[in-house]
N, C-alpha and C positions, 0 to 999 in steps of 0.2 A: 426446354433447356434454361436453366438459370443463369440472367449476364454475370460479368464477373465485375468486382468493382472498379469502377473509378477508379483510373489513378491518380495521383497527387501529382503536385509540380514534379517533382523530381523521379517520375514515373513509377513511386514505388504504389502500389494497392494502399488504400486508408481504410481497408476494413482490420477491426480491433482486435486486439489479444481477449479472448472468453477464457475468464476463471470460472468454470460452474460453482453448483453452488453446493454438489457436492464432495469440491477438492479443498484439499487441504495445502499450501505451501510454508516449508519452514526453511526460512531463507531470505533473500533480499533480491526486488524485480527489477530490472533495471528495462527501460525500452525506448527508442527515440519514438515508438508511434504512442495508439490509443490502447488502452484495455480498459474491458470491461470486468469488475468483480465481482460475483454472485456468493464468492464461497470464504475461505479465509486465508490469509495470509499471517503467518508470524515473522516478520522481519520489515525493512523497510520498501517500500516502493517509488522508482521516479517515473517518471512517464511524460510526455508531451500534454496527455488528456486521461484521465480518470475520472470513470465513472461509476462508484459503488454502489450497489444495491440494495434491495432493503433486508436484504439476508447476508449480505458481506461484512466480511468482519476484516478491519487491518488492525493488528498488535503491531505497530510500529508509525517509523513519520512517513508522511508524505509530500513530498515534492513535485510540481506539474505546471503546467502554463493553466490548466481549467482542472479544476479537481471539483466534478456534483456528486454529492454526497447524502444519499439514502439508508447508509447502514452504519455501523459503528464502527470507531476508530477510535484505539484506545495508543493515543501519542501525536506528536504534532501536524500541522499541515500548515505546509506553504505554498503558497500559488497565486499568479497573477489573480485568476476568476476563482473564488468558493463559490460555491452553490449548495446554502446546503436544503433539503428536504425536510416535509413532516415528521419523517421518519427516521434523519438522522440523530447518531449519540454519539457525541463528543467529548474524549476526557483529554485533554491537550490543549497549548497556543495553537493558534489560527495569526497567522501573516498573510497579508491580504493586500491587495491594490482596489479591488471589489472585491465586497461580499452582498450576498442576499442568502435571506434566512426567513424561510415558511415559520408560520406560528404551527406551534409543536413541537420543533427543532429543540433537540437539548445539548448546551455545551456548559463545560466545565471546564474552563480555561480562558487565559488572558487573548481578547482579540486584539491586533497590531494591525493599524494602517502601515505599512509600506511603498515606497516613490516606485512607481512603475521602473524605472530605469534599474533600482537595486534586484527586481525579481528576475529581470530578464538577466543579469547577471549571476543566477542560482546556477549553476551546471543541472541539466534534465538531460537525462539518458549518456553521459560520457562512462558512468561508472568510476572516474578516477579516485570518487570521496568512497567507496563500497567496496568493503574488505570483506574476502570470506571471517565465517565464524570459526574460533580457536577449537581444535579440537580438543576434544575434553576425554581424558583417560583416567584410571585408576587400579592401583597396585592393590592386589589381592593378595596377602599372603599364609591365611587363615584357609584351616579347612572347612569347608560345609556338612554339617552334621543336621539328620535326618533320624528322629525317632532313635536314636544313640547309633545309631550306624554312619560310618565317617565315608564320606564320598569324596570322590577326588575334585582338584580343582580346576 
């Protein structure tokens, strides 16, 4: 039988949200706990703790108390702790209280020291700054023609 985890102070389980590596999200993650990302995300993500992998991809920023970082991210990251990895690629600012950076590591953006006090003042996991995306429609008012044969619309 396998134990179950840990709980945290506040008796909730501290085992992680798993993105694999073969999922795709488009959208924006909001969590008060940890996830882990193997796969990709398009949109923003907050979290307590992120940890992306060497196969994860975020199209978007990131927000976190520890964000380690093995895969790419194409948009900013803010967090008390960066970590980033051999293997990470970076096109975005980095704000930082601490950073450490394996040789390897590739970024492409302005890094920012920031006062410990200003990060812990980032909202992580409230959601209140994360608006769904607009929906997007469009008026058709043309028919579709195929081989001179008109189809409806």
């Amino acid at each position: 039988m396998i134990p179950a985890a840990a709980p945290d102070k506040a008796g909730k389980s501290n085992v992680p949200s798993i993105i694999s590596s073969n999922l795709t999200i488009t959208g924006h993650m909001n969590t008060n706990g940890d996830v882990q990302i193997d796969g990709t995300i398009d949109g923003d993500v907050q979290s307590k703790q992120i940890t992306l992998g060497e196969s994860g991809v975020v199209n978007g920023a990131i927000v976190a108390d520890l964000a380690r970082i093995s895969g790419t991210v194409n948009g900013s990251i803010t967090a008390r702790v960066v970590e980033l990895g051999r293997s990470a690629k970076i096109t975005g600012d980095i704000n930082h209280f601490s950073l450490a950076i394996e040789p390897g590591a590739f970024i492409q953006g302005q890094l920012t020291h920031v006062d410990e006090q200003k990060l812990k003042a980032t909202p992580i996991g409230n959601g209140a700054d994360i608006k769904p995306a607009p929906v997007m429609t469009a008026n058709v008012d043309k028919k579709i023609t195929d081989g001179g044969k008109s189809l409806p619309n």
